[in-house]
Kinemage of the C-alpha trace (Angstrom):
@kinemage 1
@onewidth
@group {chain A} dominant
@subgroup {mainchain}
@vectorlist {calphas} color= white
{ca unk a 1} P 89.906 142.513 110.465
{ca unk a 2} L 89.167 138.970 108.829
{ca unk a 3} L 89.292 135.892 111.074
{ca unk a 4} L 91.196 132.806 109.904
{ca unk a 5} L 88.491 129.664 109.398
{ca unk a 6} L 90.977 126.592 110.776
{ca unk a 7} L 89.820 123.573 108.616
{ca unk a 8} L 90.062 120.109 110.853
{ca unk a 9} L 93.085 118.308 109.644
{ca unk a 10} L 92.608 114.800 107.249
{ca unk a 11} L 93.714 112.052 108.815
{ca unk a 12} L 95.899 110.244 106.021
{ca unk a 13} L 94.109 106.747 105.337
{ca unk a 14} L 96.096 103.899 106.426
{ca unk a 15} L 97.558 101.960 103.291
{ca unk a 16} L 95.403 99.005 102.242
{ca unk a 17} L 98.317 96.678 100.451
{ca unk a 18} L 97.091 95.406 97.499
{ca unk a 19} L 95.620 91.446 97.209
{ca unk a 20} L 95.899 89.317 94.991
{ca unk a 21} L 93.378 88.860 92.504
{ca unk a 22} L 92.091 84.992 91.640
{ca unk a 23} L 91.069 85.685 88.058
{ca unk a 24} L 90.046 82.184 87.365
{ca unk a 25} L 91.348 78.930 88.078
{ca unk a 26} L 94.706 79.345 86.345
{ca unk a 27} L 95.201 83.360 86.312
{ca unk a 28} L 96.342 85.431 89.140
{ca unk a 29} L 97.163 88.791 89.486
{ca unk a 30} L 99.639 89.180 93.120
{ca unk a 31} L 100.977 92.550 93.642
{ca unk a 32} L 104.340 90.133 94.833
{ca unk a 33} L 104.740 88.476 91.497
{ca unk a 34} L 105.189 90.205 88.497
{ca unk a 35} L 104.314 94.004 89.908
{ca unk a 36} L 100.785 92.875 89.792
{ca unk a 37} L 100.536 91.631 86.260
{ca unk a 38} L 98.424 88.711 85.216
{ca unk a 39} L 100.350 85.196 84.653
{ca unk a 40} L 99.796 81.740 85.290
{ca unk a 41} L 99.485 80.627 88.560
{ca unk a 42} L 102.781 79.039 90.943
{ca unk a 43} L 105.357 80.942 87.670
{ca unk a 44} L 106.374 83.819 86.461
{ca unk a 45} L 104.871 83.698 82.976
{ca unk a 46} L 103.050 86.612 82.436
{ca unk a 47} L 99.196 86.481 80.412
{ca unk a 48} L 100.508 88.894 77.664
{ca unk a 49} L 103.483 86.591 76.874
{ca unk a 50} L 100.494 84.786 75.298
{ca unk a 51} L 98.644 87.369 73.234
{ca unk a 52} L 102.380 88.130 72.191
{ca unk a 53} L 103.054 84.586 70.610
{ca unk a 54} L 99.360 84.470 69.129
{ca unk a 55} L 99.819 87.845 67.397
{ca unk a 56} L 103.034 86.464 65.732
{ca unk a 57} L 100.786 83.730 64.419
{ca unk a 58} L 102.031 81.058 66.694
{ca unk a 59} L 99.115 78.484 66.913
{ca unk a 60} L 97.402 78.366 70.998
{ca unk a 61} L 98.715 74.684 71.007
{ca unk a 62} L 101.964 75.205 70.947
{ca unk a 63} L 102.357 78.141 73.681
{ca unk a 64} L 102.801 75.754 76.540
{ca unk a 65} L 105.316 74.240 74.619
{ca unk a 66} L 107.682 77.065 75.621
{ca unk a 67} L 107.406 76.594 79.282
{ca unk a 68} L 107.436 72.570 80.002
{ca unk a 69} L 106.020 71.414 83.224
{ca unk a 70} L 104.487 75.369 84.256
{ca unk a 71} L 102.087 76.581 81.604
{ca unk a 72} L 99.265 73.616 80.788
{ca unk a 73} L 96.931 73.636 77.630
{ca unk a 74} L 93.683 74.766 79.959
{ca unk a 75} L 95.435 77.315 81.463
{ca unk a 76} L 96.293 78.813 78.033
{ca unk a 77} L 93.095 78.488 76.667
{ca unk a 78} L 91.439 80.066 80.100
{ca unk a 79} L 93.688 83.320 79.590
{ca unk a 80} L 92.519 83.400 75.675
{ca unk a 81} L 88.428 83.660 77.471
{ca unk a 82} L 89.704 85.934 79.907
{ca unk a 83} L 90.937 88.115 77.572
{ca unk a 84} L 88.041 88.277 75.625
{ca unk a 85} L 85.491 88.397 78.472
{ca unk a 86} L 87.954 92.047 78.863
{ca unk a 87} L 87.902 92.789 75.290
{ca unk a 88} L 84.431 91.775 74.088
{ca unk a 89} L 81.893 91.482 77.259
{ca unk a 90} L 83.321 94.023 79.834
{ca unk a 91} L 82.391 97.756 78.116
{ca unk a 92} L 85.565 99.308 80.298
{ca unk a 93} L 87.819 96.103 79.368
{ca unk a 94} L 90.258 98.386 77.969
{ca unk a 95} L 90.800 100.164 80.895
{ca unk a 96} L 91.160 97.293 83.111
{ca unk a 97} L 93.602 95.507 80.616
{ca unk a 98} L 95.670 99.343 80.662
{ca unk a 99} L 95.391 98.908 84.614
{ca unk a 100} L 96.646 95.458 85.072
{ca unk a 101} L 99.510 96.296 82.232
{ca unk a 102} L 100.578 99.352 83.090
{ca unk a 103} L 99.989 101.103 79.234
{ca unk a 104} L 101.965 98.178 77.040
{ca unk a 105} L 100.467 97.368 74.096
């Protein structure tokens, strides 16, 4: 007759909430704003909003333009490094940019 081998139950790991993420001095990523997404820091603007207007052609000057008072010149420029620090520097950039997007390209 074979004897049943009981296994210790897992204990389920408590839920770490996810942080947010300073990703420079104008970029954030909070789990709160956005469902985690990059954007510029105290709005709602969202870092690929910029790549968006850039691919259409739109100049990096005039991006601010489109959201008076919440989205300043540096901050613009900063998420243009960050995302080629992802693109360029970082060998798994592309994963990290699918992470923090959620697939959209």
């Amino acid at each position: 007759m074979k004897t049943a081998t009981l296994t210790p139950e897992k204990k389920p790991r408590a839920a770490r909430a996810p942080e947010r993420v300073e990703l420079g001095e104008y970029i954030v990523a909070d789990p709160e704003v956005c469902h985690g997404k990059p954007t510029f820091k105290g709005t709602r603007v969202m870092v690929w909003q910029l790549f968006e207007h850039l691919a259409l052609g739109e100049p990096l000057e005039d991006f601010p333009k489109h959201f008076p008072g919440r989205v300043k010149p540096e901050a613009a420029r900063e998420a243009l490094e960050l995302g080629r620090h992802f693109f360029a520097e970082n060998p798994e950039g592309f994963q990290t940019w699918a992470k923090f997007s959620g697939g959209r390209g």
